[in-house]
Biotite code that builds the C-alpha atoms (Angstrom):
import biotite.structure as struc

atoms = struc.array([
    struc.Atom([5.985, 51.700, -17.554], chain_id="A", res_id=1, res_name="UNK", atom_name="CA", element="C"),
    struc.Atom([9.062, 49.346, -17.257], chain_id="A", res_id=2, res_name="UNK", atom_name="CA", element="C"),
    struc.Atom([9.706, 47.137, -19.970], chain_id="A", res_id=3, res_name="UNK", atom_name="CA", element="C"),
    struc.Atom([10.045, 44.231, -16.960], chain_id="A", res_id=4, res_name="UNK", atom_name="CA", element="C"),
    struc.Atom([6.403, 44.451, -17.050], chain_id="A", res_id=5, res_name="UNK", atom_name="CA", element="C"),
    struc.Atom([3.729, 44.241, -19.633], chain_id="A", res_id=6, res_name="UNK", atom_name="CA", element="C"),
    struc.Atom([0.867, 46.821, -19.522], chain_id="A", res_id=7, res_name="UNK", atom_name="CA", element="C"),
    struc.Atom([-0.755, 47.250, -15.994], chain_id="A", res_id=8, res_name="UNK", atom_name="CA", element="C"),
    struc.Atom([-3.286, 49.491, -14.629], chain_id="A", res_id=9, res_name="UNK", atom_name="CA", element="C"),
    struc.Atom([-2.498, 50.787, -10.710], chain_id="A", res_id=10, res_name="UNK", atom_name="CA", element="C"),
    struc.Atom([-5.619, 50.844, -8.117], chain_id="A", res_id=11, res_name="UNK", atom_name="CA", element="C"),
    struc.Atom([-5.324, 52.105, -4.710], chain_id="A", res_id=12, res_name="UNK", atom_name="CA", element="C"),
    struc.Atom([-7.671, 50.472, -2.226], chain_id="A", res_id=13, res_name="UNK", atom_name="CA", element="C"),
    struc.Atom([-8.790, 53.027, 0.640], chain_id="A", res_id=14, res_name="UNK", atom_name="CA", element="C"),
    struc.Atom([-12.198, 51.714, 1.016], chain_id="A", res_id=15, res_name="UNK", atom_name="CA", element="C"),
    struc.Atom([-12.207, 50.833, 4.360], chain_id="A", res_id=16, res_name="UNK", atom_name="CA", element="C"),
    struc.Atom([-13.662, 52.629, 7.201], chain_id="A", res_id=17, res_name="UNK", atom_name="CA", element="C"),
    struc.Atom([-11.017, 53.107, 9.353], chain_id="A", res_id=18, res_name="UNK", atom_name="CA", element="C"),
    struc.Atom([-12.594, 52.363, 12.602], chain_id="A", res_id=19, res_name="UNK", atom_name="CA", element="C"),
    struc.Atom([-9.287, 51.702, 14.777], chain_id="A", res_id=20, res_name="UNK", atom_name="CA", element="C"),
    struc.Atom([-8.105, 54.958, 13.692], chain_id="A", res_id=21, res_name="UNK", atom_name="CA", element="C"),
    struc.Atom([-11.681, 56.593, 14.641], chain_id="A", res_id=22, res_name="UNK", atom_name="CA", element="C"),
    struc.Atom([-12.860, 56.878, 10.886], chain_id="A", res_id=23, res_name="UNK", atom_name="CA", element="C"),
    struc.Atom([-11.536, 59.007, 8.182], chain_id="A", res_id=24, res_name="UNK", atom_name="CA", element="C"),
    struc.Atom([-9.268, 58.505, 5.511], chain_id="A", res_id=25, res_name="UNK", atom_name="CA", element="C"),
    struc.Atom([-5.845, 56.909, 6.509], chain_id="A", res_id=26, res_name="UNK", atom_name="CA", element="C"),
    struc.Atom([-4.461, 57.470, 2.922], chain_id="A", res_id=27, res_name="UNK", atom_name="CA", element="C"),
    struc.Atom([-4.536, 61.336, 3.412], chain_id="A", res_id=28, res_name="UNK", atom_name="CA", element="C"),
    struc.Atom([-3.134, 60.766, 6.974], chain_id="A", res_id=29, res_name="UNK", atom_name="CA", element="C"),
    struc.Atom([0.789, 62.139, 7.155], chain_id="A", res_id=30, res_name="UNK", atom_name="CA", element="C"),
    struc.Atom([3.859, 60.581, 7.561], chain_id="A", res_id=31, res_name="UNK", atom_name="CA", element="C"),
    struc.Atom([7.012, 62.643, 6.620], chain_id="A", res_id=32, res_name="UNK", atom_name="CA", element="C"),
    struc.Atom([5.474, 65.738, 5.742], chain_id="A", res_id=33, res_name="UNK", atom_name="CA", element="C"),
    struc.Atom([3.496, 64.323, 3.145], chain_id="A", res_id=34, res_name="UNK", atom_name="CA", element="C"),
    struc.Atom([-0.217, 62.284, 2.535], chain_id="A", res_id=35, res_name="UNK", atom_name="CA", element="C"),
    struc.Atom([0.083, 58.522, 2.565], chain_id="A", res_id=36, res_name="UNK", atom_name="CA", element="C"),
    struc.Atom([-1.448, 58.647, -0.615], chain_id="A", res_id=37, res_name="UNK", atom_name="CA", element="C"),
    struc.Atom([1.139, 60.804, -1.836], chain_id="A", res_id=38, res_name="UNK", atom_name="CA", element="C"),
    struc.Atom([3.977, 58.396, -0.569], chain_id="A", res_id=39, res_name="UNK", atom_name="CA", element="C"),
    struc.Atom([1.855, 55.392, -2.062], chain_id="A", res_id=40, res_name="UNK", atom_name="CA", element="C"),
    struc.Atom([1.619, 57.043, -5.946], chain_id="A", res_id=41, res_name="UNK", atom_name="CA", element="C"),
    struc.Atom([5.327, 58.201, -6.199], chain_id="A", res_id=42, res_name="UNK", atom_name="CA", element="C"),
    struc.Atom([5.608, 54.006, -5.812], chain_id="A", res_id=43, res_name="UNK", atom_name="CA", element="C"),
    struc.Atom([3.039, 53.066, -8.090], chain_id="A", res_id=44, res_name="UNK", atom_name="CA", element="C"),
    struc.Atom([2.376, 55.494, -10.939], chain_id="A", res_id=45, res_name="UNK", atom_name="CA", element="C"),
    struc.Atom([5.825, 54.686, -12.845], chain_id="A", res_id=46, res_name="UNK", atom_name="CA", element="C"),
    struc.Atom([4.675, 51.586, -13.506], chain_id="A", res_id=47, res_name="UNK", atom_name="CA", element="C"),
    struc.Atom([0.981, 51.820, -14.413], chain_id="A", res_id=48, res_name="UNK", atom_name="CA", element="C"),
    struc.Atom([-0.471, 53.086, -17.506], chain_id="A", res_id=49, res_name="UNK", atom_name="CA", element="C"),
    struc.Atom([-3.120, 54.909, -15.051], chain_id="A", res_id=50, res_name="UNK", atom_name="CA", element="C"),
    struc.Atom([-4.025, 54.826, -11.739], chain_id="A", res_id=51, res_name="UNK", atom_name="CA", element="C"),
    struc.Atom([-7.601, 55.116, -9.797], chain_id="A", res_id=52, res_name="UNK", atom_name="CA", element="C"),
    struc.Atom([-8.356, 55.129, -6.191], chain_id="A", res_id=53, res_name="UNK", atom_name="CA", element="C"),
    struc.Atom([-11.245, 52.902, -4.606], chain_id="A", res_id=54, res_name="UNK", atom_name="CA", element="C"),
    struc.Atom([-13.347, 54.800, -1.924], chain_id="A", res_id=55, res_name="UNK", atom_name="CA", element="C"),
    struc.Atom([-16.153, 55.164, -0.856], chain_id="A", res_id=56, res_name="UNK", atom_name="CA", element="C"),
    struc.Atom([-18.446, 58.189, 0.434], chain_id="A", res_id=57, res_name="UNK", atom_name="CA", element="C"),
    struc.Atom([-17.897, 61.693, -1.412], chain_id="A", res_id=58, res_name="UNK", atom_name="CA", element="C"),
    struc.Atom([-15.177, 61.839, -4.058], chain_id="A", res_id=59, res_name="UNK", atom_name="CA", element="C"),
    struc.Atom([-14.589, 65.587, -3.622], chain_id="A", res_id=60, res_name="UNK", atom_name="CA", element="C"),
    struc.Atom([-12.137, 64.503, -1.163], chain_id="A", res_id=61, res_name="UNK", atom_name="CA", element="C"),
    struc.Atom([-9.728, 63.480, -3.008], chain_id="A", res_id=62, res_name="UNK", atom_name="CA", element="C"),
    struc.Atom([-10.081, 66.010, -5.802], chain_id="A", res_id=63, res_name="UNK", atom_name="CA", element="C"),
    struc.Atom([-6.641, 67.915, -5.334], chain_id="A", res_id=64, res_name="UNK", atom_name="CA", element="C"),
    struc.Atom([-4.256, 64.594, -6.642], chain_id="A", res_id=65, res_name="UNK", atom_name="CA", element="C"),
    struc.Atom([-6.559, 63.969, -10.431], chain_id="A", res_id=66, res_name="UNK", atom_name="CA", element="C"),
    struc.Atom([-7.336, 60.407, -9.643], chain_id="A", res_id=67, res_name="UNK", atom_name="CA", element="C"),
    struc.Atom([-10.341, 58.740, -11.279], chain_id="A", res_id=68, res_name="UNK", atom_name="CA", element="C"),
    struc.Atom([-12.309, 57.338, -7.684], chain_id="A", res_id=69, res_name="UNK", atom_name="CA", element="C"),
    struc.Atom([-14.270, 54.371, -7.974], chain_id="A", res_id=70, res_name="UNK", atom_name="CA", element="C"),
    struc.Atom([-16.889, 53.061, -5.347], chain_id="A", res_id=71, res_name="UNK", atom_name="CA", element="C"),
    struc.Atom([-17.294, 49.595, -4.630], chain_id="A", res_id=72, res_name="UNK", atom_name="CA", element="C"),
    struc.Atom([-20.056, 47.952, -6.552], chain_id="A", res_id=73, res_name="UNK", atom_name="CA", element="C"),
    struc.Atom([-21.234, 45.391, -3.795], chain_id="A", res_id=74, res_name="UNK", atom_name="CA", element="C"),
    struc.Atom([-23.256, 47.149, -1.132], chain_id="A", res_id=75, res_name="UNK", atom_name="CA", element="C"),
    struc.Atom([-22.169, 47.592, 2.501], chain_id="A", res_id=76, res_name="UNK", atom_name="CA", element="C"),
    struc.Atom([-18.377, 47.356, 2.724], chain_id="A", res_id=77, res_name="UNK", atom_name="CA", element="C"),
    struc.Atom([-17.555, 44.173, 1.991], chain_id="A", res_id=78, res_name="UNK", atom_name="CA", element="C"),
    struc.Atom([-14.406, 44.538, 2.607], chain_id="A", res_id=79, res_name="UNK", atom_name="CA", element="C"),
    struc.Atom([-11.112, 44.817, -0.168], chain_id="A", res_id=80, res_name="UNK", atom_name="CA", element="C"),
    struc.Atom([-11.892, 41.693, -2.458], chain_id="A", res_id=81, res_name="UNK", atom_name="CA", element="C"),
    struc.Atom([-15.352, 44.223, -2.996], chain_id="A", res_id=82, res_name="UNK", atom_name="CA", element="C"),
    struc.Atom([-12.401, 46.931, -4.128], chain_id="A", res_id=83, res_name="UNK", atom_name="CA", element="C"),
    struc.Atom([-10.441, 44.619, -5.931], chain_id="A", res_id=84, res_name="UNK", atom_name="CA", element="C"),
    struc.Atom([-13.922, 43.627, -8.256], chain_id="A", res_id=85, res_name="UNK", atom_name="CA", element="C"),
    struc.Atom([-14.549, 47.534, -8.273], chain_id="A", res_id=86, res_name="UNK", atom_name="CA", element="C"),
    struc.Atom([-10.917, 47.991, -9.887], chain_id="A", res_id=87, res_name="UNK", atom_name="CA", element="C"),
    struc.Atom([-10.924, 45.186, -11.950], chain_id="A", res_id=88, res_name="UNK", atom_name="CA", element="C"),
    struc.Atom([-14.605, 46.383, -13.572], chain_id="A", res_id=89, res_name="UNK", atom_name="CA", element="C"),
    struc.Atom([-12.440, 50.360, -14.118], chain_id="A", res_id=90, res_name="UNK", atom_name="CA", element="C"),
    struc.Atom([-9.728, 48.348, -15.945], chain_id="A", res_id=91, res_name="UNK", atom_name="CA", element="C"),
    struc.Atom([-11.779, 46.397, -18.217], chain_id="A", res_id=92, res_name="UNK", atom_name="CA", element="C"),
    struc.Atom([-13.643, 49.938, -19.310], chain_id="A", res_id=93, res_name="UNK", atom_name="CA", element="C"),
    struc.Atom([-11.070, 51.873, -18.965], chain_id="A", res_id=94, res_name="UNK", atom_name="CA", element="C"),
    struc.Atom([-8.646, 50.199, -21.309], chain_id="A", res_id=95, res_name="UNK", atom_name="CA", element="C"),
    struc.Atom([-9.629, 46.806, -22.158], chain_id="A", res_id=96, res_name="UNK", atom_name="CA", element="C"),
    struc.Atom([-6.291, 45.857, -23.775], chain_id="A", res_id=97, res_name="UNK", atom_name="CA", element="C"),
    struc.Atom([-4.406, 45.948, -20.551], chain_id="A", res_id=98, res_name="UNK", atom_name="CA", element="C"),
    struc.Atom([-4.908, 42.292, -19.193], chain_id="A", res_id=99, res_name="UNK", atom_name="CA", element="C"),
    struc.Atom([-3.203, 43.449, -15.422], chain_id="A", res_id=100, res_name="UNK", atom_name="CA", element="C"),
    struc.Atom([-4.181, 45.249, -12.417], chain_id="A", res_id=101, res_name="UNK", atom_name="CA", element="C"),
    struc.Atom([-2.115, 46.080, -9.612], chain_id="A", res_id=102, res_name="UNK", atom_name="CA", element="C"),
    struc.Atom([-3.823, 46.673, -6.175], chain_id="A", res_id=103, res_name="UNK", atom_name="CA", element="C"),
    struc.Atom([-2.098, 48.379, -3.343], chain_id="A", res_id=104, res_name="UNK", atom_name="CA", element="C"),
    struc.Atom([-3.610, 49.055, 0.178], chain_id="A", res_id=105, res_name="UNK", atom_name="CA", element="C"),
    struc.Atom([-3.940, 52.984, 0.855], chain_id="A", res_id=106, res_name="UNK", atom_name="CA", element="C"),
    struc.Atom([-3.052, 52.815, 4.530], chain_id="A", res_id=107, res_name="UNK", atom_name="CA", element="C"),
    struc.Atom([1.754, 51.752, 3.677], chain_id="A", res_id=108, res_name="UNK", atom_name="CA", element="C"),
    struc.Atom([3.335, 54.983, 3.717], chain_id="A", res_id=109, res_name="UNK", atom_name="CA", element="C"),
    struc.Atom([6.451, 52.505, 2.913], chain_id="A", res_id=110, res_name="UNK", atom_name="CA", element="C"),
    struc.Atom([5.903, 50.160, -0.033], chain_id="A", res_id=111, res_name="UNK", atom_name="CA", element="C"),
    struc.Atom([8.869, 49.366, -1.865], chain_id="A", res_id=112, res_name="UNK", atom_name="CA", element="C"),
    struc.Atom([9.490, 51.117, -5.394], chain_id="A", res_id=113, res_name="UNK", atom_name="CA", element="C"),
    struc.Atom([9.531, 48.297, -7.015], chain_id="A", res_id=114, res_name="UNK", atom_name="CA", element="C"),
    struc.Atom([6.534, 46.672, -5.842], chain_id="A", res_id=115, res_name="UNK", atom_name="CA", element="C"),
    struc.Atom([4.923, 46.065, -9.378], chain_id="A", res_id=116, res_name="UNK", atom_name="CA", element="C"),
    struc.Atom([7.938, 44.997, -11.327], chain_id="A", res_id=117, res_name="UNK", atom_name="CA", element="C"),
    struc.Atom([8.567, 42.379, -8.651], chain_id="A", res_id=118, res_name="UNK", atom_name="CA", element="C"),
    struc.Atom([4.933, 41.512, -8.637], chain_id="A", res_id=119, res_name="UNK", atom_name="CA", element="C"),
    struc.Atom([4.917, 40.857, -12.462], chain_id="A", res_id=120, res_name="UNK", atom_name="CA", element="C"),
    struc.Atom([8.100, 38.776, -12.121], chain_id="A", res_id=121, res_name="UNK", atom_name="CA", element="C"),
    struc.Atom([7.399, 36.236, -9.280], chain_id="A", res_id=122, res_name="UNK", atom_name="CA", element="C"),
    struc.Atom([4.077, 35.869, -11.025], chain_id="A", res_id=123, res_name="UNK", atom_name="CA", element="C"),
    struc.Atom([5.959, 34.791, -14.669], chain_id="A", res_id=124, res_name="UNK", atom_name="CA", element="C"),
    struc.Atom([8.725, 32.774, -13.215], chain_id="A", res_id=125, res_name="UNK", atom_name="CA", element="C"),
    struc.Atom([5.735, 30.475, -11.531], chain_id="A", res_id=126, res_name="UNK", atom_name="CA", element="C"),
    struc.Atom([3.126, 30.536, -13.752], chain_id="A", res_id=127, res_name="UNK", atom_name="CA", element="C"),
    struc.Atom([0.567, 31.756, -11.484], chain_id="A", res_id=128, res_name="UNK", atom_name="CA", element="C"),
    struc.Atom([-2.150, 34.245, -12.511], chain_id="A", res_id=129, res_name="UNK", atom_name="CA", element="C"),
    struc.Atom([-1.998, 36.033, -9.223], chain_id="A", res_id=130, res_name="UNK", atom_name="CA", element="C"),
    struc.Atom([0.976, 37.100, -7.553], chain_id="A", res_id=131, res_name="UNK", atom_name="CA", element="C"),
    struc.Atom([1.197, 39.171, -3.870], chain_id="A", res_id=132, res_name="UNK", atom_name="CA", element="C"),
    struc.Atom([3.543, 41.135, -1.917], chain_id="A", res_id=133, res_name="UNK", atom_name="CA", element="C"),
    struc.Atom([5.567, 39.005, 1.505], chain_id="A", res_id=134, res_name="UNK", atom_name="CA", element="C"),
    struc.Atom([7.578, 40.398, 3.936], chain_id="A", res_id=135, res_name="UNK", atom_name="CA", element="C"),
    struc.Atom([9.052, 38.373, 6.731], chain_id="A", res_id=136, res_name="UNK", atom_name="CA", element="C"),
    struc.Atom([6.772, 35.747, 7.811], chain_id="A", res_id=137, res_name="UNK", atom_name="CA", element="C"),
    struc.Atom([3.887, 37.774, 6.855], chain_id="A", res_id=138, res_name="UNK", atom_name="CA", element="C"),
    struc.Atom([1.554, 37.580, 3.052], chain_id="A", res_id=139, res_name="UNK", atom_name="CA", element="C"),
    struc.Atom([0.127, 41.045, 2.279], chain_id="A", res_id=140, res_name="UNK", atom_name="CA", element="C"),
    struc.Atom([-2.713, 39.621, -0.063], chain_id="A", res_id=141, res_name="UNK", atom_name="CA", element="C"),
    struc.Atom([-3.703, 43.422, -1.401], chain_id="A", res_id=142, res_name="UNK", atom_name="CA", element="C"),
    struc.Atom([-0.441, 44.185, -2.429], chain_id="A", res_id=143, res_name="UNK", atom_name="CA", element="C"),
    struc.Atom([-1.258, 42.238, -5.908], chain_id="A", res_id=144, res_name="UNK", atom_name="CA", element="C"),
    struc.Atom([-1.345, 41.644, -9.426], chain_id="A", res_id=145, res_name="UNK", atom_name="CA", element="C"),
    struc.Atom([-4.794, 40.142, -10.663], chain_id="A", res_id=146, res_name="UNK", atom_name="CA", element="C"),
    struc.Atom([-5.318, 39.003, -14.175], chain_id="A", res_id=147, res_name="UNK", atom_name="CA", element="C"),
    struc.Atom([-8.795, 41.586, -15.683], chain_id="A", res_id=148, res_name="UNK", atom_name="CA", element="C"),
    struc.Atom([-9.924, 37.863, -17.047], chain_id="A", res_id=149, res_name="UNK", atom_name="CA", element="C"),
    struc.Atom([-11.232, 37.019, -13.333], chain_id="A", res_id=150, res_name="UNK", atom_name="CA", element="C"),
    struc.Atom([-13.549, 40.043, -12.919], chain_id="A", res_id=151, res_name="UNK", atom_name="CA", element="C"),
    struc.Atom([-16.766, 37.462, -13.259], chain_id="A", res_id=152, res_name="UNK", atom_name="CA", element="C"),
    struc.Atom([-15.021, 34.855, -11.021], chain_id="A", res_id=153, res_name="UNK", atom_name="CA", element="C"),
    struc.Atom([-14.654, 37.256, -8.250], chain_id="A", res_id=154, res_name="UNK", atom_name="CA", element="C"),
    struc.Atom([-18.524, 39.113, -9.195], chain_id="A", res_id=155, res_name="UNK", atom_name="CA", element="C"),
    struc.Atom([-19.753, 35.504, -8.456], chain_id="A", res_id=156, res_name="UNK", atom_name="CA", element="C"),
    struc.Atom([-18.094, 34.606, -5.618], chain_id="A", res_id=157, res_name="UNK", atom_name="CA", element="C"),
    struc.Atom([-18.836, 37.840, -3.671], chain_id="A", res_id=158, res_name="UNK", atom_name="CA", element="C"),
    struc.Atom([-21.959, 38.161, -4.533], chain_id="A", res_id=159, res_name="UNK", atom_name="CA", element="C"),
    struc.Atom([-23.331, 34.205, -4.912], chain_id="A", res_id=160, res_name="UNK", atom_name="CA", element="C"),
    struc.Atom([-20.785, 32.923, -2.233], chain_id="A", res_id=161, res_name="UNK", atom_name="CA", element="C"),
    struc.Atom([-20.637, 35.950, -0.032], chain_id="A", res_id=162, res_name="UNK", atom_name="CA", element="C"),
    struc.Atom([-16.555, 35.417, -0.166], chain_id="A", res_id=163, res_name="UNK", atom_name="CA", element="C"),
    struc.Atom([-15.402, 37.787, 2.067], chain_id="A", res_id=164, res_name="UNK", atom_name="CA", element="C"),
    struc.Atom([-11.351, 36.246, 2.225], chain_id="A", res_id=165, res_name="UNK", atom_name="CA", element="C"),
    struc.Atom([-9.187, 37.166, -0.227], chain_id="A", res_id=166, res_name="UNK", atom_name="CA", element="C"),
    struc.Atom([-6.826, 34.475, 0.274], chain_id="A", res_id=167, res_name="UNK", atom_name="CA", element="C"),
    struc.Atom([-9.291, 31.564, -0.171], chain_id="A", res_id=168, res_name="UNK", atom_name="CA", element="C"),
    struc.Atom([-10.485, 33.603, -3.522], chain_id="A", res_id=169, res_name="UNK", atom_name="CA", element="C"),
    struc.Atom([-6.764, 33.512, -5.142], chain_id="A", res_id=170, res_name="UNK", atom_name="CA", element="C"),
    struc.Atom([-6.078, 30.086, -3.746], chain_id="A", res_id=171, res_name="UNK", atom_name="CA", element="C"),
    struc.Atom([-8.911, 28.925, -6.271], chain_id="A", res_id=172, res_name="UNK", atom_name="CA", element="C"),
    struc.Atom([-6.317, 30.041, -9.520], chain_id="A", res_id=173, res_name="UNK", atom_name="CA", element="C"),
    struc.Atom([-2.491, 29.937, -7.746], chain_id="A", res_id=174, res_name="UNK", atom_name="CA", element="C"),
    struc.Atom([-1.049, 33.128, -6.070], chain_id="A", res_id=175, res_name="UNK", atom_name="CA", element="C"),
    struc.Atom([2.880, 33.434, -6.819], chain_id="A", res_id=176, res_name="UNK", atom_name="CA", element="C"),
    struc.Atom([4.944, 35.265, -3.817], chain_id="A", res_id=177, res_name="UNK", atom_name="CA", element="C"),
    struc.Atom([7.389, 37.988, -4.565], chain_id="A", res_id=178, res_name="UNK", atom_name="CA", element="C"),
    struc.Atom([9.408, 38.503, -1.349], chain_id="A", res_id=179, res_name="UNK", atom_name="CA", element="C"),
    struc.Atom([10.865, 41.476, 0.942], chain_id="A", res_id=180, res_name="UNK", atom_name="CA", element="C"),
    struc.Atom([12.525, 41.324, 4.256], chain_id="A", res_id=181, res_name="UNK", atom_name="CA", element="C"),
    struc.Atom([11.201, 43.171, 7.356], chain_id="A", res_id=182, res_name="UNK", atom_name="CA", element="C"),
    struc.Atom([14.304, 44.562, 8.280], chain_id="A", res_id=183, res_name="UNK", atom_name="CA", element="C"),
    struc.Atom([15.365, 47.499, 9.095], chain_id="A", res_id=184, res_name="UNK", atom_name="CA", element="C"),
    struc.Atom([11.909, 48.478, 7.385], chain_id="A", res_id=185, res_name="UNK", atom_name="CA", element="C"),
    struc.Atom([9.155, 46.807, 6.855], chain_id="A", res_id=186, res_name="UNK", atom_name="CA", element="C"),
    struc.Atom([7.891, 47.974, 3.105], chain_id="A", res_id=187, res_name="UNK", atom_name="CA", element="C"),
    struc.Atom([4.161, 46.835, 4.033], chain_id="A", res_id=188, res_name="UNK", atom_name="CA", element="C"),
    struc.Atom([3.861, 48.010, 7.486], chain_id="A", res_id=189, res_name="UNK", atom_name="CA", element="C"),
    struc.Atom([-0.043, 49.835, 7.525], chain_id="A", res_id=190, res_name="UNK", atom_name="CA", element="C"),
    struc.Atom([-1.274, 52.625, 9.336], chain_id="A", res_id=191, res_name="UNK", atom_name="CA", element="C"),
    struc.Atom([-4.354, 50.935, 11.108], chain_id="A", res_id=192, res_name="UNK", atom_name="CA", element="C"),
    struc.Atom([-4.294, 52.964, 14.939], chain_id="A", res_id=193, res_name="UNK", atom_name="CA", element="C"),
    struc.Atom([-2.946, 56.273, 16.265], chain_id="A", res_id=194, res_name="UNK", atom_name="CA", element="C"),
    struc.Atom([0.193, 54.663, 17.827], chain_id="A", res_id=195, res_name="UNK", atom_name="CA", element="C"),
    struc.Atom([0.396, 52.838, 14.007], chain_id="A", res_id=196, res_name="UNK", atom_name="CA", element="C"),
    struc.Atom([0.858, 56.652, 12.892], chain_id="A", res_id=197, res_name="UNK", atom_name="CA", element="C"),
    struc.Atom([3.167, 57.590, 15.471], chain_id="A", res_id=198, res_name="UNK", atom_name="CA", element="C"),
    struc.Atom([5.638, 54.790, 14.567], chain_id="A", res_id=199, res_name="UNK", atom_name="CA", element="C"),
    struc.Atom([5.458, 55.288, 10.989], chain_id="A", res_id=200, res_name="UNK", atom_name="CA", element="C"),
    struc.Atom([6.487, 59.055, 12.118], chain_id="A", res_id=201, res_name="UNK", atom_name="CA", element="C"),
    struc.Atom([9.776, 57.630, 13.581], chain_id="A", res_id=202, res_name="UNK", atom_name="CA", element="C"),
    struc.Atom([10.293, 55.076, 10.999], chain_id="A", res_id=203, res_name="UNK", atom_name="CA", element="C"),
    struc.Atom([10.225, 58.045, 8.661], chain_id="A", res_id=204, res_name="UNK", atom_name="CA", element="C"),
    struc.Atom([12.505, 60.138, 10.491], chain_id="A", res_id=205, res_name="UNK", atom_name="CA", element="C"),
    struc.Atom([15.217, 57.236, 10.994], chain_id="A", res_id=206, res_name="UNK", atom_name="CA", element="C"),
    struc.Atom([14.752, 55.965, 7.268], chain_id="A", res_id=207, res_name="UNK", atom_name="CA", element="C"),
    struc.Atom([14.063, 58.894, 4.954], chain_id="A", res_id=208, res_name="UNK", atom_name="CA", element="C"),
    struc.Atom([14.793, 57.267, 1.955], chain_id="A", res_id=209, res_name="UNK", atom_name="CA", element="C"),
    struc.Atom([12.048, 54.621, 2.904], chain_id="A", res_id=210, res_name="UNK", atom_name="CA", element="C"),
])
């Protein structure tokens, strides 16, 4: 943990089912040589007290990297806010004095290494409970830090309001930006479609330290 940034528990959300890239699991996709999920840990376990992974489906799967896996609590994939409330419900059991979870999508073999630092900061400087990742022109609402206090808030409004949007959720409380540019990488590009893989392949190649 950094001392930049107080006490934050890391969640990696790969509950999706992948349907441009014909189903699967794009974290344990490759790029480099090695799983995305591997890239996306190296990034976010330095700065987290622990990290789980949201997915759904058998947990087996992800057995070989030690990661508590939590399922999403609202039935039928509704989409990442329903990971988000899944990862904010591991935090508040898992170690109730952290007040801070970071999410991160599982499908950027790129994301900058200091993704959470940043996170904490632009969220500080503004006063804001929630603060997400931008690069370019472009908000990356997953890439976040969510105050544990709004675990009810977001209960009721998936499951009362059927929220499905992530950005009209965090509009409700003030979402802080912490910024990247999209050049010569883009930190937050994601691995949605087979051609998505085979530029993330070259990206790789041309940018190893990426």
């Amino acid at each position: 943990m950094t001392s930049e940034a107080p006490p934050t528990l890391g969640l990696v959300l790969a509950g999706g089912q992948a349907r441009r890239m014909g189903g699967g699991d794009k974290a344990l996709l490759k790029v480099g040589g090695e799983t995305v999920l591997s890239r996306t840990l190296r990034r976010v376990v330095p700065h987290c007290r622990a990290v789980a992974l949201n997915a759904n489906g058998d947990p087996a799967r992800f057995q070989a990297f030690g990661l508590p896996v939590i399922a999403d609590s609202v039935a039928d994939f509704a989409g990442p806010l329903a990971g988000v409330l899944a990862g904010l419900d591991w935090a508040a059991t898992a170690a109730p004095d952290v007040e801070w979870l970071a999410t991160v999508p599982g499908d950027c073999p790129f994301l900058p290494h200091d993704l959470i630092p940043r996170l904490h900061q632009a969220r500080a400087e503004s006063d804001n409970p929630i603060a997400c990742a931008k690069s370019g022109e472009w908000r990356h609402p997953v890439a976040a830090i969510w105050p544990v206090r709004l675990r009810e808030n977001l209960r009721h409004a998936l499951t009362v309001e059927d929220l499905r949007k992530i950005e009209i959720f965090t509009e409700r409380y003030g979402v802080a930006l912490a910024e990247w540019p999209d050049r010569p990488v883009d930190f937050f590009f994601n691995v949605n479609r087979p051609e998505d893989l085979e530029a993330a392949e070259r990206m790789a190649a041309a940018h190893p330290a990426a």
